[in-house]
Biotite code that builds the C-alpha atoms (Angstrom):
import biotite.structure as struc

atoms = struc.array([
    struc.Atom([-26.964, 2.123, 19.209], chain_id="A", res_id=1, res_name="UNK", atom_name="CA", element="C"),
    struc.Atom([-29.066, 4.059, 16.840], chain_id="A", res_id=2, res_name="UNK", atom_name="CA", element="C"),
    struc.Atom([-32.085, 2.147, 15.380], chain_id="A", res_id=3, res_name="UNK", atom_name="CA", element="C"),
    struc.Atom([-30.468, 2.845, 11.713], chain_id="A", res_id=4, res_name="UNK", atom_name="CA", element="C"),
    struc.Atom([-27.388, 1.274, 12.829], chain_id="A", res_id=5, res_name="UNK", atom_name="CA", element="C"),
    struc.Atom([-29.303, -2.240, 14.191], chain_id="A", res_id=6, res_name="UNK", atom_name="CA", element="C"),
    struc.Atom([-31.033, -1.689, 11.254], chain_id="A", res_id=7, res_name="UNK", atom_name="CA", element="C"),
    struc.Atom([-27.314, -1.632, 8.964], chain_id="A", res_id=8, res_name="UNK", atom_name="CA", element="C"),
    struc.Atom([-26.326, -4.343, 10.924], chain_id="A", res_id=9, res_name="UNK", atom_name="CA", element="C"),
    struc.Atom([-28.957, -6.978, 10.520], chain_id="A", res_id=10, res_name="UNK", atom_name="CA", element="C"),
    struc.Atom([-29.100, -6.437, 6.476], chain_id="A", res_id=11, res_name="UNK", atom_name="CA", element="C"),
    struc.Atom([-26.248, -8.462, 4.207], chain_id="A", res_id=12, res_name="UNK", atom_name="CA", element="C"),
    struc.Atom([-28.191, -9.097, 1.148], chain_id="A", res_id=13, res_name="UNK", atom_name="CA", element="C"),
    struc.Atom([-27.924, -6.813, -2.043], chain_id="A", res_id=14, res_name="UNK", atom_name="CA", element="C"),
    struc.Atom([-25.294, -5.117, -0.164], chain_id="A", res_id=15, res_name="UNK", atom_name="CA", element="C"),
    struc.Atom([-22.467, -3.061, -2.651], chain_id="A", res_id=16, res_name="UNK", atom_name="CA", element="C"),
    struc.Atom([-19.215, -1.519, -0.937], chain_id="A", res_id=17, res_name="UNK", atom_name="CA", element="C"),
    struc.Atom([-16.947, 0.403, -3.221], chain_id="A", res_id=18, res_name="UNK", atom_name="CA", element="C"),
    struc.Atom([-13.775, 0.706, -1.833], chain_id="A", res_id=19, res_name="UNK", atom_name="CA", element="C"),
    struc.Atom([-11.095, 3.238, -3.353], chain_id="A", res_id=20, res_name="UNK", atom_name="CA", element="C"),
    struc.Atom([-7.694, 1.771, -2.735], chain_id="A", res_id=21, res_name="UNK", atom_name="CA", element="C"),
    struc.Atom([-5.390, 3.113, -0.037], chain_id="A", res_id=22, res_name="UNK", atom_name="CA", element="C"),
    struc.Atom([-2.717, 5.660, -0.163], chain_id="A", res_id=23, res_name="UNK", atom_name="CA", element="C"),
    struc.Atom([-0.276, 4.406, -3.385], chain_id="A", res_id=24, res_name="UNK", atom_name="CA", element="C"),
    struc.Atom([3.166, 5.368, -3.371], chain_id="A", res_id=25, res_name="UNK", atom_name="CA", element="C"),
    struc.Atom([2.612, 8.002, -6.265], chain_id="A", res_id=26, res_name="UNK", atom_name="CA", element="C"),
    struc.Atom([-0.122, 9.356, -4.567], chain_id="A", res_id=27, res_name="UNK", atom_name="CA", element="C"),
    struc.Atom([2.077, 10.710, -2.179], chain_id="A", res_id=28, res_name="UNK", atom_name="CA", element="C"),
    struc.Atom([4.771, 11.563, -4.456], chain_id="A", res_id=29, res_name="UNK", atom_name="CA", element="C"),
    struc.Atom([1.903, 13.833, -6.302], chain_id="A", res_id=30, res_name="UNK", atom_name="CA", element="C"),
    struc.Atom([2.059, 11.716, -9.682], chain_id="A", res_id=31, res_name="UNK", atom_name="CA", element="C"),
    struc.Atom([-0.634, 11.160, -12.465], chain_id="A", res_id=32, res_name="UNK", atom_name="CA", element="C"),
    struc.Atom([-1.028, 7.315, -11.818], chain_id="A", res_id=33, res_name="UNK", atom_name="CA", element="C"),
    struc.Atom([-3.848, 5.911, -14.130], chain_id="A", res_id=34, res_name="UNK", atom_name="CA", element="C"),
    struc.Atom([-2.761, 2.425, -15.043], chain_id="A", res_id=35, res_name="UNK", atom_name="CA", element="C"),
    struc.Atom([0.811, 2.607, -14.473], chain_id="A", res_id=36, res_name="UNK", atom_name="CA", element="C"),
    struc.Atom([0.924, 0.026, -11.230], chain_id="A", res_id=37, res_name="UNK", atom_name="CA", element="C"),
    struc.Atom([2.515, 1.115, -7.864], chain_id="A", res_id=38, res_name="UNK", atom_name="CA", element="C"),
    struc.Atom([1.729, -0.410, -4.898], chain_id="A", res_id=39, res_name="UNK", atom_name="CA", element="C"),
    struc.Atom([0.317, 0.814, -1.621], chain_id="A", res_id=40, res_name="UNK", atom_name="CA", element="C"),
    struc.Atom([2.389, 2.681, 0.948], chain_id="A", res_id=41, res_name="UNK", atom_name="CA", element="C"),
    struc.Atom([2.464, 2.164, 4.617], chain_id="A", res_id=42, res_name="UNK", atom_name="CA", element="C"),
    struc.Atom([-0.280, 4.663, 5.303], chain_id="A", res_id=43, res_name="UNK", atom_name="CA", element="C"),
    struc.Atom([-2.315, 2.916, 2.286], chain_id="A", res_id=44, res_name="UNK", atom_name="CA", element="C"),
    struc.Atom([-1.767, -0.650, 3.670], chain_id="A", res_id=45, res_name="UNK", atom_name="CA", element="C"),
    struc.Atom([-3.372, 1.217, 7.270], chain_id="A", res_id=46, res_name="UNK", atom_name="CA", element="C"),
    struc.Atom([-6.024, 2.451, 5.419], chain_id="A", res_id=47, res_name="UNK", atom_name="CA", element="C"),
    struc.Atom([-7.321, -0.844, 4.262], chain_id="A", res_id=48, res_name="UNK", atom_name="CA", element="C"),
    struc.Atom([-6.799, -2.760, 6.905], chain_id="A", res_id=49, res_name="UNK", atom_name="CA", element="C"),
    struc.Atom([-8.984, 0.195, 8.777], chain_id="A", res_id=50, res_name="UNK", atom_name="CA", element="C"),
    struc.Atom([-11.613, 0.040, 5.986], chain_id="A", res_id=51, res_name="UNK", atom_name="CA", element="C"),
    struc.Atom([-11.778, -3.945, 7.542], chain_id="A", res_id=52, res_name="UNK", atom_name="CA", element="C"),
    struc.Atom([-12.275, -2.884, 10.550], chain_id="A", res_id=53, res_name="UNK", atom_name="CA", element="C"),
    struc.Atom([-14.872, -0.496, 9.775], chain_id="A", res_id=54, res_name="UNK", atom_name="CA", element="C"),
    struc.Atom([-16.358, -2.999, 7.567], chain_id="A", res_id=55, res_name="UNK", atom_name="CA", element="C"),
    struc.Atom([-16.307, -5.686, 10.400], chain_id="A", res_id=56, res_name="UNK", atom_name="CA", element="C"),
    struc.Atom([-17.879, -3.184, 12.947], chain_id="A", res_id=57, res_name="UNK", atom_name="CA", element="C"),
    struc.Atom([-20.982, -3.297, 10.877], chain_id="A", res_id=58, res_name="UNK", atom_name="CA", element="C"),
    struc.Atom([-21.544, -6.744, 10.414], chain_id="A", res_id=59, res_name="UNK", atom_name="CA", element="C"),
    struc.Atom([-20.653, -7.358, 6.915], chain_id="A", res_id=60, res_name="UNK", atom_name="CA", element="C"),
    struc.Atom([-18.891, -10.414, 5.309], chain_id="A", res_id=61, res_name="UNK", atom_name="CA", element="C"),
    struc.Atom([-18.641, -10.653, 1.784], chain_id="A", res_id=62, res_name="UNK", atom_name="CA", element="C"),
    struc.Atom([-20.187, -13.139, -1.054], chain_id="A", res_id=63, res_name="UNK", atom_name="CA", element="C"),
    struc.Atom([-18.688, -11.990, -4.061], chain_id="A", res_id=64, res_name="UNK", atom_name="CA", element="C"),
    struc.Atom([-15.251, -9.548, -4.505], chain_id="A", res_id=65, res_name="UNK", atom_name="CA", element="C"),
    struc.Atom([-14.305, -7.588, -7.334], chain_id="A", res_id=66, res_name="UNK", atom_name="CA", element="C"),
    struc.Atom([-11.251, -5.599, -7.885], chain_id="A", res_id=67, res_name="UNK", atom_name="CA", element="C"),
    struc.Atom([-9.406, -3.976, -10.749], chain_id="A", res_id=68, res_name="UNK", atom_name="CA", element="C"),
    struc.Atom([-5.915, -5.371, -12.937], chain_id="A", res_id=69, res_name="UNK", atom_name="CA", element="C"),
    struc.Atom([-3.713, -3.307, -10.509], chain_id="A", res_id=70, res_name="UNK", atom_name="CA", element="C"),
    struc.Atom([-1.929, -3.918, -7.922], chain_id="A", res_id=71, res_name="UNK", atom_name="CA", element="C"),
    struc.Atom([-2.704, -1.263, -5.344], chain_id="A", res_id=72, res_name="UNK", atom_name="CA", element="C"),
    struc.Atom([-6.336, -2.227, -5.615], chain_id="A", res_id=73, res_name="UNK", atom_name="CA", element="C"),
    struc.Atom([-5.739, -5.883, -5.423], chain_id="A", res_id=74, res_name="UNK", atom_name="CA", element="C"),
    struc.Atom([-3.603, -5.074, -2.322], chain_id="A", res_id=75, res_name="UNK", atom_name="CA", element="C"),
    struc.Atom([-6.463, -3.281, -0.208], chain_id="A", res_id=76, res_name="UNK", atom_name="CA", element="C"),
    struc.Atom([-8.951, -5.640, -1.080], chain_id="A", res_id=77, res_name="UNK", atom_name="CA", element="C"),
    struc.Atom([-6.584, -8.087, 0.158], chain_id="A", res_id=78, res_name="UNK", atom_name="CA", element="C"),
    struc.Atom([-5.824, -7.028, 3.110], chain_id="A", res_id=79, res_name="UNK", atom_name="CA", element="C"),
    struc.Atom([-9.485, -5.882, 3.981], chain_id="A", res_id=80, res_name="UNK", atom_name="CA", element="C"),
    struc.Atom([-10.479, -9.169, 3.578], chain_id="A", res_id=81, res_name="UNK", atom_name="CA", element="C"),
    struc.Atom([-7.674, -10.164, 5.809], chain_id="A", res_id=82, res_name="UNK", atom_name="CA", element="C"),
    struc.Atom([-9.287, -8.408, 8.915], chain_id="A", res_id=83, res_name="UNK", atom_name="CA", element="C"),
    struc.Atom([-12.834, -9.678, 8.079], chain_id="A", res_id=84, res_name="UNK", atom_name="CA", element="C"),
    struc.Atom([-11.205, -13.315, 7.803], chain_id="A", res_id=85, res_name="UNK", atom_name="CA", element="C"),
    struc.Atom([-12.349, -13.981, 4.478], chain_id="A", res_id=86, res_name="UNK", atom_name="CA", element="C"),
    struc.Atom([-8.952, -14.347, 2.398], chain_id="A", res_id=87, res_name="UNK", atom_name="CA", element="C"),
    struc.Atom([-9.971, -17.001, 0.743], chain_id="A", res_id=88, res_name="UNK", atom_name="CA", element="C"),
    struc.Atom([-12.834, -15.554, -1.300], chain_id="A", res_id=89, res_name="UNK", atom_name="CA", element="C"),
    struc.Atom([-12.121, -15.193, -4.515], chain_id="A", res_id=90, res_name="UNK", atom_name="CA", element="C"),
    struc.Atom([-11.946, -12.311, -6.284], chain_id="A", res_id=91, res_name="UNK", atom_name="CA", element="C"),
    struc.Atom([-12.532, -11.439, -9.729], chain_id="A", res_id=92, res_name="UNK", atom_name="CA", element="C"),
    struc.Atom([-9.607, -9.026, -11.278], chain_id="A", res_id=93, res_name="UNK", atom_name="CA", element="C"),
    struc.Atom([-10.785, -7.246, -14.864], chain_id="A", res_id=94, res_name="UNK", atom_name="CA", element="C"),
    struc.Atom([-8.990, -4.087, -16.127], chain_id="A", res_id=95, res_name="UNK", atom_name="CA", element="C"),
    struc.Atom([-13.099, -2.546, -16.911], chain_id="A", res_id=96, res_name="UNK", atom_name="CA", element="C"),
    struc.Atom([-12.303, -1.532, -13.277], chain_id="A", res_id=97, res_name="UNK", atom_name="CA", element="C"),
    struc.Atom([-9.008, 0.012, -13.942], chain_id="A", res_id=98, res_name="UNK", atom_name="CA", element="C"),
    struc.Atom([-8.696, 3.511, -12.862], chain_id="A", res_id=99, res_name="UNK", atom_name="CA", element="C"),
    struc.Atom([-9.136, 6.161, -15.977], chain_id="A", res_id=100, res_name="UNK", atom_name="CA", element="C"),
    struc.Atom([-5.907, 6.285, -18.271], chain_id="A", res_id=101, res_name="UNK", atom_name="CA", element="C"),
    struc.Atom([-4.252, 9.264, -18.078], chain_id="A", res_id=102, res_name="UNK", atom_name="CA", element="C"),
    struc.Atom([-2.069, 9.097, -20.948], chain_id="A", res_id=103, res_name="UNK", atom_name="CA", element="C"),
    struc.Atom([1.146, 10.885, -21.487], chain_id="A", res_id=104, res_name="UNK", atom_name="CA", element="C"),
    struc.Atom([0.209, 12.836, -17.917], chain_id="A", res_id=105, res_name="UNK", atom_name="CA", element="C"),
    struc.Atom([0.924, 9.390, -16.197], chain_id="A", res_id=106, res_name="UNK", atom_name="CA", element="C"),
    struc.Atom([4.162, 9.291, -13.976], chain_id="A", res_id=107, res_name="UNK", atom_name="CA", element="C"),
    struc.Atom([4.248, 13.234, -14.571], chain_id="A", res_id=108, res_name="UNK", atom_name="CA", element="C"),
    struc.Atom([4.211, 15.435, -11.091], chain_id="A", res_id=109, res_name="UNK", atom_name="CA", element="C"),
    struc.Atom([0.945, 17.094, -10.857], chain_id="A", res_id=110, res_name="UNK", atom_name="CA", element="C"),
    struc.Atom([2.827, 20.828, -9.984], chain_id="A", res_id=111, res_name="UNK", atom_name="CA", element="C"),
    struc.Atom([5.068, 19.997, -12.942], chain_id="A", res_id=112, res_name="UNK", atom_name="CA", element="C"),
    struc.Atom([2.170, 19.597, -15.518], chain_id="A", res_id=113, res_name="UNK", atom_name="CA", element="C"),
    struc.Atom([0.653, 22.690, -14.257], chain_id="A", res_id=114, res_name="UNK", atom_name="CA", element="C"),
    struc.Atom([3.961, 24.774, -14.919], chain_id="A", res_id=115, res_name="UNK", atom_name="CA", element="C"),
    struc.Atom([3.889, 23.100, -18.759], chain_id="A", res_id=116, res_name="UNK", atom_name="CA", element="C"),
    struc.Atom([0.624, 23.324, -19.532], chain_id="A", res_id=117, res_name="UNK", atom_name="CA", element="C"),
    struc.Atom([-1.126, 25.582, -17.459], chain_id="A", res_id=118, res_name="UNK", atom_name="CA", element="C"),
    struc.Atom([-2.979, 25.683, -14.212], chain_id="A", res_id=119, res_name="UNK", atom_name="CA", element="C"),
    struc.Atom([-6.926, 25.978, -15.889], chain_id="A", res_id=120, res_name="UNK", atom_name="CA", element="C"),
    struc.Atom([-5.767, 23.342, -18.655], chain_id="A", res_id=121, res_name="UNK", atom_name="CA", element="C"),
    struc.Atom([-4.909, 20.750, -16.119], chain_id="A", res_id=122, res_name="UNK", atom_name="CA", element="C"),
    struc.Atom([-8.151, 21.580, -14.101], chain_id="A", res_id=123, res_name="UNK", atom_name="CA", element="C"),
    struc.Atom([-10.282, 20.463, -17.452], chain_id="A", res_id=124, res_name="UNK", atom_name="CA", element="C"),
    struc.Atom([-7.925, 17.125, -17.627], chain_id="A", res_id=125, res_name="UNK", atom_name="CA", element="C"),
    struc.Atom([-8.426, 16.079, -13.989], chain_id="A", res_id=126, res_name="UNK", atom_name="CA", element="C"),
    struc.Atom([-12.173, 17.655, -13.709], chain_id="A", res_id=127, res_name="UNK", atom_name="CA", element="C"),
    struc.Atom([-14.107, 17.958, -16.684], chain_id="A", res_id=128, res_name="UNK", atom_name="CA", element="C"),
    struc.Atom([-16.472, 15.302, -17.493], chain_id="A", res_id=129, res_name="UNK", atom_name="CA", element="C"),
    struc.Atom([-15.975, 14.487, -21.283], chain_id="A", res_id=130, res_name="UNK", atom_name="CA", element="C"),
    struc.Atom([-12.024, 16.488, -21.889], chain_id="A", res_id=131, res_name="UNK", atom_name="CA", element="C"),
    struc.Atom([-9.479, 13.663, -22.699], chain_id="A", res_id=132, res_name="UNK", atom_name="CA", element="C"),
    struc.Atom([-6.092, 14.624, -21.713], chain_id="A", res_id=133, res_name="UNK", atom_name="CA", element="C"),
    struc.Atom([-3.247, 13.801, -24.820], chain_id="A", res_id=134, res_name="UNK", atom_name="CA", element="C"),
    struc.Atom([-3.623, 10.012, -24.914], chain_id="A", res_id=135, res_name="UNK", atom_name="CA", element="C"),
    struc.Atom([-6.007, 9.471, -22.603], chain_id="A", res_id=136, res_name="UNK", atom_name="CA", element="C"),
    struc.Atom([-9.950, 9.058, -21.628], chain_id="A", res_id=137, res_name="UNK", atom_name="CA", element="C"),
    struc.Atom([-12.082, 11.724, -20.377], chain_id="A", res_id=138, res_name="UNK", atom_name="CA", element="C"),
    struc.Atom([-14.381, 10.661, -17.398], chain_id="A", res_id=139, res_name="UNK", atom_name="CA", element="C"),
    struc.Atom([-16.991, 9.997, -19.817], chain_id="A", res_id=140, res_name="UNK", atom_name="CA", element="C"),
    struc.Atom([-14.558, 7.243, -21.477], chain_id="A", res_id=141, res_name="UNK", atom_name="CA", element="C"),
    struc.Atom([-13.828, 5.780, -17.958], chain_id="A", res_id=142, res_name="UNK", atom_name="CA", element="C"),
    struc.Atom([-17.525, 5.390, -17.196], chain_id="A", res_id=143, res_name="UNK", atom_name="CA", element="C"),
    struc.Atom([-18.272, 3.747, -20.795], chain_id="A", res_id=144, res_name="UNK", atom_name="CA", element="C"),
    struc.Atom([-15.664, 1.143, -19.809], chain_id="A", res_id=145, res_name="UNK", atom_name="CA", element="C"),
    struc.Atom([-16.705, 0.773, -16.217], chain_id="A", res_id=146, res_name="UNK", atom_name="CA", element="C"),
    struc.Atom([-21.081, 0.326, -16.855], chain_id="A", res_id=147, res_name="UNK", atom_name="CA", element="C"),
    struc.Atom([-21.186, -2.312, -19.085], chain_id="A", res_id=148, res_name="UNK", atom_name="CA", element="C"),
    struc.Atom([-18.982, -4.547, -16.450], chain_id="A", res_id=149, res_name="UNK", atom_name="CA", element="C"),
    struc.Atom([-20.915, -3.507, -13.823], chain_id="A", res_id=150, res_name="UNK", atom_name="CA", element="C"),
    struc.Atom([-24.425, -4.136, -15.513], chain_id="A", res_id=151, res_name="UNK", atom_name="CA", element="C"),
    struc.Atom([-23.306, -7.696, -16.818], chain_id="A", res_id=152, res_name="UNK", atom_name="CA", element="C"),
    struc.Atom([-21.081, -8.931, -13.754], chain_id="A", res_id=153, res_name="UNK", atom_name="CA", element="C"),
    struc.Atom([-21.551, -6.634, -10.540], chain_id="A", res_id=154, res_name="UNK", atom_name="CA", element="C"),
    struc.Atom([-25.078, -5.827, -10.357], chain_id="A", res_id=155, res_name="UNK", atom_name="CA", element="C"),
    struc.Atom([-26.560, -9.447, -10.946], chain_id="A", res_id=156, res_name="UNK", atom_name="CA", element="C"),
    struc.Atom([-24.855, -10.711, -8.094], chain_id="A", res_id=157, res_name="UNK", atom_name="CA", element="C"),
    struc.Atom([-26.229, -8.280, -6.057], chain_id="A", res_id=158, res_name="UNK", atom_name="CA", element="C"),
    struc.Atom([-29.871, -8.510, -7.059], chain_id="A", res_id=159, res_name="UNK", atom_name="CA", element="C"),
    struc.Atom([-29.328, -12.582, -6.282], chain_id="A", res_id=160, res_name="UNK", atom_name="CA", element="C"),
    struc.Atom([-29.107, -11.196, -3.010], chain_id="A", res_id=161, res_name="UNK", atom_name="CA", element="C"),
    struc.Atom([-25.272, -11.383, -2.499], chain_id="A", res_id=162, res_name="UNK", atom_name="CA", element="C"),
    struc.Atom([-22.965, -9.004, -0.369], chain_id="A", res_id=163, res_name="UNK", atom_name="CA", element="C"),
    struc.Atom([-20.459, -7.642, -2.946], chain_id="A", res_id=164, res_name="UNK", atom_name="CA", element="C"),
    struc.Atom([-17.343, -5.498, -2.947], chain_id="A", res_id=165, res_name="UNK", atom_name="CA", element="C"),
    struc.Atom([-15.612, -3.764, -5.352], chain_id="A", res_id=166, res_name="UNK", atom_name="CA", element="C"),
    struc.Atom([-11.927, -2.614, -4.421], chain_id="A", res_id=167, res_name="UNK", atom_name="CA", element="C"),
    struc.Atom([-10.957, -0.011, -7.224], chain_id="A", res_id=168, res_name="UNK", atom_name="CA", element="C"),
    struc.Atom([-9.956, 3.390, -8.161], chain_id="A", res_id=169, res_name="UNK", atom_name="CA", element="C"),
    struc.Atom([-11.413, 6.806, -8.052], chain_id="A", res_id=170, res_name="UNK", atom_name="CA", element="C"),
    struc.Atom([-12.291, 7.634, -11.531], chain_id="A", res_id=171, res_name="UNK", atom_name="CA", element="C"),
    struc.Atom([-13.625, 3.659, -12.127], chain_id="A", res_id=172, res_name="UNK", atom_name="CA", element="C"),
    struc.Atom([-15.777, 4.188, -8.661], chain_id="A", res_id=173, res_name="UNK", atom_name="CA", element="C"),
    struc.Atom([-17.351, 7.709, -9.651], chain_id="A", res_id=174, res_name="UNK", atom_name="CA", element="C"),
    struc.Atom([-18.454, 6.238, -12.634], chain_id="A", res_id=175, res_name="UNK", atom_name="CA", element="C"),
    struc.Atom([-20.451, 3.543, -10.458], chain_id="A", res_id=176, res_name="UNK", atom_name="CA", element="C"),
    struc.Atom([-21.698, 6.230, -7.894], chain_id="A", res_id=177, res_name="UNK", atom_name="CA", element="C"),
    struc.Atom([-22.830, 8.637, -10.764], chain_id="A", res_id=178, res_name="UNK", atom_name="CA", element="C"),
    struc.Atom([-24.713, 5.529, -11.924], chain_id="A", res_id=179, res_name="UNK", atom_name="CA", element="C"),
    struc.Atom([-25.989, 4.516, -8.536], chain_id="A", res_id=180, res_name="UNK", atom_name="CA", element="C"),
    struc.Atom([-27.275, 8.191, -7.069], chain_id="A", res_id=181, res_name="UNK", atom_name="CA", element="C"),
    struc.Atom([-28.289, 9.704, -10.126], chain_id="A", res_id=182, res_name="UNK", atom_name="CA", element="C"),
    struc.Atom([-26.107, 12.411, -10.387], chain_id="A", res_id=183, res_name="UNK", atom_name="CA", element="C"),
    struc.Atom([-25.291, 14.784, -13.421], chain_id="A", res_id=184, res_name="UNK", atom_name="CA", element="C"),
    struc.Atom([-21.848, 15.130, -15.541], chain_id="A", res_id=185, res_name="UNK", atom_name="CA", element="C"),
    struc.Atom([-21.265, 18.165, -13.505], chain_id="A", res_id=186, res_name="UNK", atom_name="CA", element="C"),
    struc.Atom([-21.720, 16.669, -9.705], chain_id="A", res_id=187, res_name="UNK", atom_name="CA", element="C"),
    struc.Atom([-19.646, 13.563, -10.617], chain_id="A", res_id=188, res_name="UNK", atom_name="CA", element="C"),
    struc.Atom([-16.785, 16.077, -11.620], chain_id="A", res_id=189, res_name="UNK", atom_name="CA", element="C"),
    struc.Atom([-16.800, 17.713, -8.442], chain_id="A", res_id=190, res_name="UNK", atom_name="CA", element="C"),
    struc.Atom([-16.918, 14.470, -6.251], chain_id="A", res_id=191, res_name="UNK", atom_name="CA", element="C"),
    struc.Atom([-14.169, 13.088, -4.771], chain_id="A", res_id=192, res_name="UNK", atom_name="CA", element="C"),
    struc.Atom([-14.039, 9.602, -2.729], chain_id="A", res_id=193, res_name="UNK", atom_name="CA", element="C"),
    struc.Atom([-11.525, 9.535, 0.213], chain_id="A", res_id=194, res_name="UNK", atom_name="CA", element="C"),
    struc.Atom([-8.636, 6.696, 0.028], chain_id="A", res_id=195, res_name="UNK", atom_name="CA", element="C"),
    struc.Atom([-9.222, 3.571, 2.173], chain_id="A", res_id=196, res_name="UNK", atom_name="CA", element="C"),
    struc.Atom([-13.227, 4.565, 2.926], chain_id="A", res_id=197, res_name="UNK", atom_name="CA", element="C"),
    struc.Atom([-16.052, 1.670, 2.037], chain_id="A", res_id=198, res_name="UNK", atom_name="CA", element="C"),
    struc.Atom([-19.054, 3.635, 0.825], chain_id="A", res_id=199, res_name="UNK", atom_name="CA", element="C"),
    struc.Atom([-21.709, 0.753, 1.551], chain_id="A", res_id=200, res_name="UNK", atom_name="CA", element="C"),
    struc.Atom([-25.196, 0.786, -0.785], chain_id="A", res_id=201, res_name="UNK", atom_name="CA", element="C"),
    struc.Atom([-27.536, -1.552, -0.312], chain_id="A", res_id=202, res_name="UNK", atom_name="CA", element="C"),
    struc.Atom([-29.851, -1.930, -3.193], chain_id="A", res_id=203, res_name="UNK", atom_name="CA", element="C"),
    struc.Atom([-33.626, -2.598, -4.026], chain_id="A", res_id=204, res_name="UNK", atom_name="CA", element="C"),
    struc.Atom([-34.881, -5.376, -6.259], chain_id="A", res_id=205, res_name="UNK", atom_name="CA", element="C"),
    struc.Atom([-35.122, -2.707, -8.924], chain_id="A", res_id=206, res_name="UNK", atom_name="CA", element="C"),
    struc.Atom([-31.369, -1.885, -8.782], chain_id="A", res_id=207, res_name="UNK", atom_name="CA", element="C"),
    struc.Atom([-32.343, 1.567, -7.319], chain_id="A", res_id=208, res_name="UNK", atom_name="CA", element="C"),
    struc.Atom([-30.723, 2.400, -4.279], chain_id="A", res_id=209, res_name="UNK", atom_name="CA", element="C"),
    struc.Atom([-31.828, 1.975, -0.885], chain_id="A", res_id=210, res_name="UNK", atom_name="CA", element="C"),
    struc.Atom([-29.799, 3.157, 1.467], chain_id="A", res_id=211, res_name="UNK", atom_name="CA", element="C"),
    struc.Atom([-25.870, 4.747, 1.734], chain_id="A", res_id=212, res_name="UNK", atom_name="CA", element="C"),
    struc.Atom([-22.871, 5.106, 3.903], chain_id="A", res_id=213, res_name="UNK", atom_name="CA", element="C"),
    struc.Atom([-20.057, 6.380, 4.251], chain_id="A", res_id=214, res_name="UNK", atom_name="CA", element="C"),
    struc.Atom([-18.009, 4.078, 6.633], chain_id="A", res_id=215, res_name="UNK", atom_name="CA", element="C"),
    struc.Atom([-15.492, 7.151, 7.202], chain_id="A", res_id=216, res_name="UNK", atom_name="CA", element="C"),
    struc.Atom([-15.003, 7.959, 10.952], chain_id="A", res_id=217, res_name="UNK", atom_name="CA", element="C"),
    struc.Atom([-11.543, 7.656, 12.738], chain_id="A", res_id=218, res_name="UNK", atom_name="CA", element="C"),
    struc.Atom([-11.126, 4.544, 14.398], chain_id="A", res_id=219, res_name="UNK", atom_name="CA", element="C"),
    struc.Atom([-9.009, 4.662, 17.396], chain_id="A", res_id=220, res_name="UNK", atom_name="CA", element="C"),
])
């Protein structure tokens, strides 16, 4: 075991995992989802329970959970707690960490809405930083909704030294990692954040960051 490992191991306090939820059903049926609320599907459910496992394998329990109003994130943080036998934390549900509304593109196929509108048009809804598609909020909207939540309720808990999770959505958890590594309008529109994969920070007394995985190998 490699000395950063032990080192990953032996640390719990001012820990952060964001967690994207796993596989929804209209993520496999292609849809714009945003805060219309399906659940997970079996493959999602999977993922979650293996983001436990991964989770478990290093050591970490949990102080404080926070998740979003809808139900697929509720589900995987649910059932990640499951494995690391810590269902009955409670979690704190607030729509701040709701994945970024997609307006009148939600519950539209993503092939259709590039046959009506245009392939380059949809790219600047689904990519661009600060484009709002009809109805909706830009990345720039989702992470004006998502940092004041996570400046007044997230990050205190972690600077009192507590292991926290946050079970969410892609959109709502690039606008925490653009926060947390510093990176420009332009990177955060190009990253994307794998279903089902904790992405574990662990933070200085400062807030800065001091440390990052990616908890995303295969497990057996």
């Amino acid at each position: 075991m490699s000395s950063g490992m032990v080192g990953l191991m032996a640390r719990t306090e001012r820990c952060l995992v964001l967690l994207r939820h796993g596989q929804s059903e209209w993520n496999l049926e292609n849809l714009f989802t945003g805060w219309r609320d399906p659940d997970l599907t079996e493959t999602g459910k999977e993922e979650a329970n293996q983001a436990g496992e991964r989770l478990k394998e290093r050591g970490l329990q949990f102080d404080r959970a926070f998740t979003s109003a809808l139900t697929r994130a509720q589900h995987t943080l649910r059932l990640t707690l499951r494995v690391l036998d810590q269902s009955c934390l409670t979690e704190v549900r607030d729509a701040a960490l709701n994945e970024r509304n997609y307006g009148e593109l939600e519950g539209l196929n993503k092939d259709d809405a590039r046959k009506k509108w245009g392939e380059e048009q949809v790219r600047l809804w689904r990519r661009s930083y600060d484009i709002q598609p009809p109805g909706g909020e830009s990345l720039r909207d989702t992470v004006a909704r998502v940092l004041p939540f996570y400046c007044q309720r997230i990050l205190p808990e972690v600077l009192r030294g507590h292991s926290v999770i946050v079970a969410a959505h892609g959109n709502s958890l690039r606008a925490l990692v653009m926060v947390l590594d510093g990176l420009t309008a332009e990177a955060i529109a190009k990253l994307e954040l794998a279903t089902g994969v904790p992405v574990v920070y662990f933070l200085n007394t400062d807030s800065t960051v001091a440390s990052k995985e990616v908890l995303g190998a295969q497990l057996p």
